[in-house]
C-alpha atoms as a printed R data frame, in Angstrom:
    type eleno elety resid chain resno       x       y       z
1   ATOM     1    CA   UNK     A     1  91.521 102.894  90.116
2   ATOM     2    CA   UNK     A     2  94.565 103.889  92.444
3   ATOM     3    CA   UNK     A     3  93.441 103.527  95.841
4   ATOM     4    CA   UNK     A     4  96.398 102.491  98.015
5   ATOM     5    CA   UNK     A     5  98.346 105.897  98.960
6   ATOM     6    CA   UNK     A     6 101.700 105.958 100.597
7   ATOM     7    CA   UNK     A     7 100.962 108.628 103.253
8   ATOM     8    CA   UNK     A     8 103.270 111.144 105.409
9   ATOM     9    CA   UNK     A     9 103.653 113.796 107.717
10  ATOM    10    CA   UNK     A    10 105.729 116.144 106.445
11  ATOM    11    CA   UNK     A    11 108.540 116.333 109.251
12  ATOM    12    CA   UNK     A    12 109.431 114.080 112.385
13  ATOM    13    CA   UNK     A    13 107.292 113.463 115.221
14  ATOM    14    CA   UNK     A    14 108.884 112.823 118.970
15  ATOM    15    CA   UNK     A    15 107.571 110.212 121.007
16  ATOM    16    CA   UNK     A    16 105.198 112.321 122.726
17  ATOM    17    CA   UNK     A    17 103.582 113.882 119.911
18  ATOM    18    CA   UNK     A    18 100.160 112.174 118.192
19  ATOM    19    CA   UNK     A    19  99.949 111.982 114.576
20  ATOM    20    CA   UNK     A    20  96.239 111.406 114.326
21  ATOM    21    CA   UNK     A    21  94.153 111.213 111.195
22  ATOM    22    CA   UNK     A    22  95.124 115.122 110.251
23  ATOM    23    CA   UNK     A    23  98.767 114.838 110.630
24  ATOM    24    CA   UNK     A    24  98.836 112.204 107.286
25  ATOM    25    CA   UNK     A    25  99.486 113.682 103.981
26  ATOM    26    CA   UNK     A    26  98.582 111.946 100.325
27  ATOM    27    CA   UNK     A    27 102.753 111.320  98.784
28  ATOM    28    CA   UNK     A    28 101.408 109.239  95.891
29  ATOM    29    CA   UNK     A    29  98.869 107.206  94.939
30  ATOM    30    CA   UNK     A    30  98.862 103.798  93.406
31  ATOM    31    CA   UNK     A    31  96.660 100.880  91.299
32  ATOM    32    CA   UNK     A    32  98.346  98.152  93.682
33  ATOM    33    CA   UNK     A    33  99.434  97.114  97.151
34  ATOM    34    CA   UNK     A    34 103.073  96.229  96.148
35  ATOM    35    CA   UNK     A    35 103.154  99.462  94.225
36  ATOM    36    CA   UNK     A    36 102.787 101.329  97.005
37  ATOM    37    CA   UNK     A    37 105.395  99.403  99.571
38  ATOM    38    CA   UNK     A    38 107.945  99.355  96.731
39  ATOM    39    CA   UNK     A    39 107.244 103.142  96.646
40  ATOM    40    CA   UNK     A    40 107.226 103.640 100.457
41  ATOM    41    CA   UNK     A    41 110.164 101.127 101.002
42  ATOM    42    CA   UNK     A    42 112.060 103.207  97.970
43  ATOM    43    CA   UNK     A    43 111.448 106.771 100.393
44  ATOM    44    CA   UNK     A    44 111.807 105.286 103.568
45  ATOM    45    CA   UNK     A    45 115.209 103.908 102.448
46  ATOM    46    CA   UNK     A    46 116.481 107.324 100.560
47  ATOM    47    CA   UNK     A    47 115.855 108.937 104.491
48  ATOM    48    CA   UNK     A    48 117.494 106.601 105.939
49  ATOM    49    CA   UNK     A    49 120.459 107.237 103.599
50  ATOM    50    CA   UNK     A    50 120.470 111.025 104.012
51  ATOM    51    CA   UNK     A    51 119.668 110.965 107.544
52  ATOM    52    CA   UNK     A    52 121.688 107.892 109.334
53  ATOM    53    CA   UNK     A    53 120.117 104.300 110.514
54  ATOM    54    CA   UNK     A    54 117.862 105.345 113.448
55  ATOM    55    CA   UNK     A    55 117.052 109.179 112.658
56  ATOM    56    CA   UNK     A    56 114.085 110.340 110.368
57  ATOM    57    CA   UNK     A    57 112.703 113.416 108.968
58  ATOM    58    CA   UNK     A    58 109.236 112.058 108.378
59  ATOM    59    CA   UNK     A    59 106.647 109.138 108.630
60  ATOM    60    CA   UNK     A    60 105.465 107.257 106.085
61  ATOM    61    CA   UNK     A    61 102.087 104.487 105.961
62  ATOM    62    CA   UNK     A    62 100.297 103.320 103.486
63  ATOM    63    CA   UNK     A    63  96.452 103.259 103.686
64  ATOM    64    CA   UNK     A    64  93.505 103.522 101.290
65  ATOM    65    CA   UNK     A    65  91.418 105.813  99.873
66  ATOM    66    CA   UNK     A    66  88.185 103.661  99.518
67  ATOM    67    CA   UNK     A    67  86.955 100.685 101.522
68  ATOM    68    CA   UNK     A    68  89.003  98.036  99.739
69  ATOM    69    CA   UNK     A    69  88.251  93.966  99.993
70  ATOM    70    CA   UNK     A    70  91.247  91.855 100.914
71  ATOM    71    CA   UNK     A    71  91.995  88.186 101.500
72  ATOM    72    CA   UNK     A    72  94.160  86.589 104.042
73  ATOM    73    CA   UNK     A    73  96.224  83.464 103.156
74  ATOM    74    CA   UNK     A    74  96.785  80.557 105.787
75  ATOM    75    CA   UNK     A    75  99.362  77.712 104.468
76  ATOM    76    CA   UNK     A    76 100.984  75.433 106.698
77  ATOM    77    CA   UNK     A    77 103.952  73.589 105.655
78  ATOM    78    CA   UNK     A    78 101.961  69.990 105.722
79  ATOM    79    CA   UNK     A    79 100.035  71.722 102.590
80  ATOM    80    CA   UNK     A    80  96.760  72.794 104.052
81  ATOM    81    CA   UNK     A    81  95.603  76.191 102.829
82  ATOM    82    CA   UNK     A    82  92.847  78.384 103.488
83  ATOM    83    CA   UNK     A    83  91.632  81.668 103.087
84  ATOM    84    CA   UNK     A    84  89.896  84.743 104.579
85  ATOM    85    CA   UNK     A    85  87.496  87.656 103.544
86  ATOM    86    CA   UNK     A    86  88.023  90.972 105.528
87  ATOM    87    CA   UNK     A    87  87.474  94.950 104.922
88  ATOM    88    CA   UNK     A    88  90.394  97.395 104.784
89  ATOM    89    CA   UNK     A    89  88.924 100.107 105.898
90  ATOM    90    CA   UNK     A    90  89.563 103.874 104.435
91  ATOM    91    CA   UNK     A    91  91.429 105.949 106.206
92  ATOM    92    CA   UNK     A    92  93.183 102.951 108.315
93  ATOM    93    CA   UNK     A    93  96.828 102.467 107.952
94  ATOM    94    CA   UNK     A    94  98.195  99.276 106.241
95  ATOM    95    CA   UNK     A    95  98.619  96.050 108.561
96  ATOM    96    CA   UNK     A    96  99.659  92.895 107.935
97  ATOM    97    CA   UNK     A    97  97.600  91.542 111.056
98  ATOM    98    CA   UNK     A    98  94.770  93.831 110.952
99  ATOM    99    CA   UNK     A    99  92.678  93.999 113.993
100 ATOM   100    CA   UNK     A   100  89.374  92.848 112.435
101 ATOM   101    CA   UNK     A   101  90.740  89.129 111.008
102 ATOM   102    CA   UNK     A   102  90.649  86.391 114.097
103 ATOM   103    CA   UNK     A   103  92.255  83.444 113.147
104 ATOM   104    CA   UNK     A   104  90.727  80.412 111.469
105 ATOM   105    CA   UNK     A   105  89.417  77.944 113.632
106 ATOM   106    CA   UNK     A   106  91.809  75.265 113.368
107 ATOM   107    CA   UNK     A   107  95.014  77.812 112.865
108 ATOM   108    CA   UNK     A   108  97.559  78.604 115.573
109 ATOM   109    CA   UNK     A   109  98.773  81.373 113.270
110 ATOM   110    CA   UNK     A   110  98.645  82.124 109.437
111 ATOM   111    CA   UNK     A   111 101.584  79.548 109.060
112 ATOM   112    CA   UNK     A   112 100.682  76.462 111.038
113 ATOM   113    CA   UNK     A   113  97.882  74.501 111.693
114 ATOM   114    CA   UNK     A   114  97.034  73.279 115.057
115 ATOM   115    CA   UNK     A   115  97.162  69.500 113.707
116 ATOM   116    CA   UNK     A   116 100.720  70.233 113.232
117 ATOM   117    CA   UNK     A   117 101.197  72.571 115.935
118 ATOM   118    CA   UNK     A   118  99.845  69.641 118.355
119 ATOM   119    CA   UNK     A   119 103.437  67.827 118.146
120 ATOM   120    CA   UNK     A   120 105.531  70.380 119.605
């Protein structure tokens, strides 16, 4: 089932403008996560060529089209590893620190532990 979709407006948005929920267009739709950021990396990069580092012509996300399950990886570099369960939520644009995953107990962030964070 492809249910990640790279998403856009359409044109640019200034600073004051709000691109809510109806201002998001379906660009393509894909089976995989790293299908669609190689696909929104691939556009994102081809208007940055025609239009110059710092200008746009559109927005592009990545969200899905059905509540999807997704796991969060902790690893510190002293080899302790963990996991979390959360809920990517339709509709909501992709984030690598979503909103609705606290930290493990025990984690200062997804990277270090607070054993080994204690030393510095």
């Amino acid at each position: 089932m492809k249910r990640f979709l790279v998403q856009h407006t359409g044109r640019p948005y200034g600073p004051c403008e709000s691109m809510d929920g109806a201002a998001w267009f379906t660009f393509s739709t894909h089976a995989t996560l790293s299908a669609a950021k190689k696909r929104s990396d691939a556009e994102i990069a081809e208007m940055r060529r025609a239009c110059g580092q710092g200008a746009w012509s559109d927005h592009f996300r990545i969200s899905v089209s059905a509540d999807t399950p997704m796991r969060r990886w902790y690893e510190c570099i002293c080899g302790r590893r963990e996991s979390q369960s959360y809920v990517w939520h339709a509709g909501e644009p992709y984030d690598q620190e979503p909103d609705s995953c606290e930290l493990l107990p025990g984690w200062n962030n997804q990277y270090e532990c607070s054993a080994c964070g204690a030393g510095y």
